[in-house]
N, C-alpha and C positions, 0 to 999 in steps of 0.2 A: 504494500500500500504506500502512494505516495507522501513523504512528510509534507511541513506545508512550507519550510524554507525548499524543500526540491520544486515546487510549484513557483517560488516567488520565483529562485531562479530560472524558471520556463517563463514565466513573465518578461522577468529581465531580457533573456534571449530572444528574446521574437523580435523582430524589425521594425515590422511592416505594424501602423496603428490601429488598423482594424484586429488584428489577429490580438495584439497587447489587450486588446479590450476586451475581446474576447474569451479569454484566458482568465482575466481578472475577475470577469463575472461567471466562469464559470467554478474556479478555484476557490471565490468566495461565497461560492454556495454552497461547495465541498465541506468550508469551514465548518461555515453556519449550521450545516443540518449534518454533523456529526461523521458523514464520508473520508474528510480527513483530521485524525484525530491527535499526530501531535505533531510539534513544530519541527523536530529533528536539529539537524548541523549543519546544514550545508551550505557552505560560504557562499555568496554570489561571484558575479563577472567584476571587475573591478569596474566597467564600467558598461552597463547595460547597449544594447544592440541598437541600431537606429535605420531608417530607411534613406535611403540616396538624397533623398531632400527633404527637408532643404538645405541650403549651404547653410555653414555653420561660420560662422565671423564672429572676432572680438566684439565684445561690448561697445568698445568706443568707435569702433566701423558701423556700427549698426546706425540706419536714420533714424531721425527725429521723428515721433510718434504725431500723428494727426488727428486733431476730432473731427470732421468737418469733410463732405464729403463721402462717396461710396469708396474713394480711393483710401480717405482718411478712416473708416472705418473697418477698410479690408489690413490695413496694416496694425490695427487694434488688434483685431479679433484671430490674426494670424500670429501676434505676438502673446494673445494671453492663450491661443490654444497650444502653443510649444511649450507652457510652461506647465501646464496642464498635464501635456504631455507627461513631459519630465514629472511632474509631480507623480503620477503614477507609478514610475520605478522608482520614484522615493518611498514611498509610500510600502512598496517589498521588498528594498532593499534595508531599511531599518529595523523588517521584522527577520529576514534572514541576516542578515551582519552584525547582528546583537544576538543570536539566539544566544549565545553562550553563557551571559551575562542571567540564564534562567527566571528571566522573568515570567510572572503569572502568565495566564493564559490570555488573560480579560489584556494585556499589554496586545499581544499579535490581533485579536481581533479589533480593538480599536484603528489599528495601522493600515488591516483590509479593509474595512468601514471605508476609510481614510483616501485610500486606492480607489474602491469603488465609486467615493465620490468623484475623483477625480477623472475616472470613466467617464462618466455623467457630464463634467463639464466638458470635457474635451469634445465628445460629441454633439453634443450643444451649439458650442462653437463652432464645430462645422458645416454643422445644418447650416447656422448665419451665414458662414463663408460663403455654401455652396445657394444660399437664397440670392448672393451678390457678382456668381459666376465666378466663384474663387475659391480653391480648394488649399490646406494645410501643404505647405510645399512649395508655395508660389512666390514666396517671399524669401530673403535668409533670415536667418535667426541665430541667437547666440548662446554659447555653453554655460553660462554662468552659473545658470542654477545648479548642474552638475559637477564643477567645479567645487561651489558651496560643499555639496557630500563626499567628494573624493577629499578635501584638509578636515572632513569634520569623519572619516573611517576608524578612527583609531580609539573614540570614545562615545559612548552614548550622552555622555552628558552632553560637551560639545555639538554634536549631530543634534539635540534638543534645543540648545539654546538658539543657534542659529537657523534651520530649517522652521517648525513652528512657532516657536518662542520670538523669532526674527523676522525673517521673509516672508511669514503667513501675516503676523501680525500686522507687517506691514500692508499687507494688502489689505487687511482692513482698516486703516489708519487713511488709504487713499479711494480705495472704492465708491466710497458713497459721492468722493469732488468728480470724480470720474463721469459717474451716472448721471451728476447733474448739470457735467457740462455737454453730455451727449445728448440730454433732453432738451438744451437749451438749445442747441443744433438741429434739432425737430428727429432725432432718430428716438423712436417707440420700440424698438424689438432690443435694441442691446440693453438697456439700462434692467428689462426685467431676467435677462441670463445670469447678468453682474448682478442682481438680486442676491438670487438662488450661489454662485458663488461666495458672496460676502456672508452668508449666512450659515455657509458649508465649515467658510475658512473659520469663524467664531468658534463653532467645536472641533476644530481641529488646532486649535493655538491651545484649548482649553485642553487635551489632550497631551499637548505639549507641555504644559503648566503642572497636569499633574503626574507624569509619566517623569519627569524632571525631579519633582520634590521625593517623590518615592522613591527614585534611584540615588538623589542627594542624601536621604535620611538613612536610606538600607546602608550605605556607604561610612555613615559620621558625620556627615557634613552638614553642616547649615545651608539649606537652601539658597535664601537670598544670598550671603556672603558669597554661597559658589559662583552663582550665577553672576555676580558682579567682579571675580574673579576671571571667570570665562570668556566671556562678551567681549572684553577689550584686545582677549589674545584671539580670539578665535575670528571675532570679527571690527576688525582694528578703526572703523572709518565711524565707527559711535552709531546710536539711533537717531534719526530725523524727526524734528515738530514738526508739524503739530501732532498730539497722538487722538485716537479715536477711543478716548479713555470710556465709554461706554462701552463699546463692545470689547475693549478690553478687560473691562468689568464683569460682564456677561458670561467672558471665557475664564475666570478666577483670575486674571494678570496684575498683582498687585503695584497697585503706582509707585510704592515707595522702591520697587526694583528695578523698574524700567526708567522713570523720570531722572535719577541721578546719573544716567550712563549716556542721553542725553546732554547733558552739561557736558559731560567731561569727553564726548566726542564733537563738540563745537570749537 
């Protein structure tokens, strides 16, 4: 019987984003209704499979994001479905590259939850694309977010603070200026996908928040102290104002952790 880190990494390996998706939901049905019943050992790829396109460019190559326009919202909606993307093999790659680390059970299935959501958006998004004559692939896009998981492989705390703790967070910190400048542009169809996103990413930072504190405390560690120990090695350029201290509320993210790291990356 398959474990479920050999599943993640059949995730990880598939290329092609229909087939990733595919996999995911069906793996994470495996979970759910007791088909695959434990997580096993088995490392992943270092760095998960990807299809021919699209190109892949540095960050700072990458163009300036547009509202405005079918042109301006095909370069949206192709840059948040790559991350999407990626967020999906994150999503299996921190349940099989921590297995060791023996966490509960209730940890791996949070992570497929986590995955599957990010099925859901990725798909989503391409419906949009493909409503606008533009398919995932049409544009380049860049590694970053991958990058993030390859410096943070060597610890779960790190890989927490920075993937939901960070980059999620952050997406809800900008989502909501997003939607509203996309509705000021008269577009009705993105601003209700970024909805369901922003709402997704809320329990998935809160996930992070407690998945964090539980492996700080099993460890000896003070939570906050860790975490504010972490954050400036692991991600050195600080947090960005304004924050979206509600929904960071919402996900448990206490302000007294996040608002001083803030300051001290200004």
């Amino acid at each position: 019987m398959i474990t479920l880190s050999e599943a993640a990494c059949a995730v990880l390996s598939a290329a092609e984003p229909v087939e990733k998706c595919r996999l995911t939901r069906l793996y994470a049905a495996d979970w759910r209704e007791g088909r695959i019943t434990r997580v096993g050992d088995t490392l992943p790829p270092a760095r998960p499979a990807r299809p021919a396109r699209p190109q892949l460019l540095a960050p700072k190559e990458m163009p300036r994001r547009s509202y405005g326009g079918d042109r301006g919202r095909i370069g949206l909606l192709h840059a948040l479905a790559h991350i999407e993307l990626n967020a999906i093999d994150l999503g299996w790659d921190i349940v099989a590259r921590f297995a060791h680390e023996g966490l509960p059970d209730d940890f791996a299935s949070d992570w497929v939850q986590v995955a599957l959501d990010e099925v859901e958006h990725f798909e989503m998004l391409e419906r949009l694309l493909a409503s606008l004559g533009a398919a995932y692939g049409d544009l380049p896009a860049h590694d970053g977010l991958w990058q993030a998981a390859e410096k943070t492989a060597d610890d779960i705390l790190a890989r927490l603070v920075v993937v939901p703790m960070t980059l999620e967070a952050r997406g809800c910190d900008t989502t909501p200026a997003t939607m509203e400048k996309l509705s000021r542009n008269g577009d009705t169809l993105t601003p209700p996908a970024l909805d369901v996103i922003y709402h997704d990413e809320i329990r998935h930072v809160a996930a992070g928040v407690r998945w964090f504190t539980f492996v700080a405390n099993r460890r000896g560690l003070d939570p906050r102290a860790e975490y504010h120990r972490l954050l400036p090695l692991r991600y050195p350029g600080g947090l960005k104002e304004p924050f979206n201290h509600a929904a960071r509320a919402e996900a448990g993210f206490p302000r007294d952790w996040y608002e001083p790291m803030a300051r001290m990356g200004s």
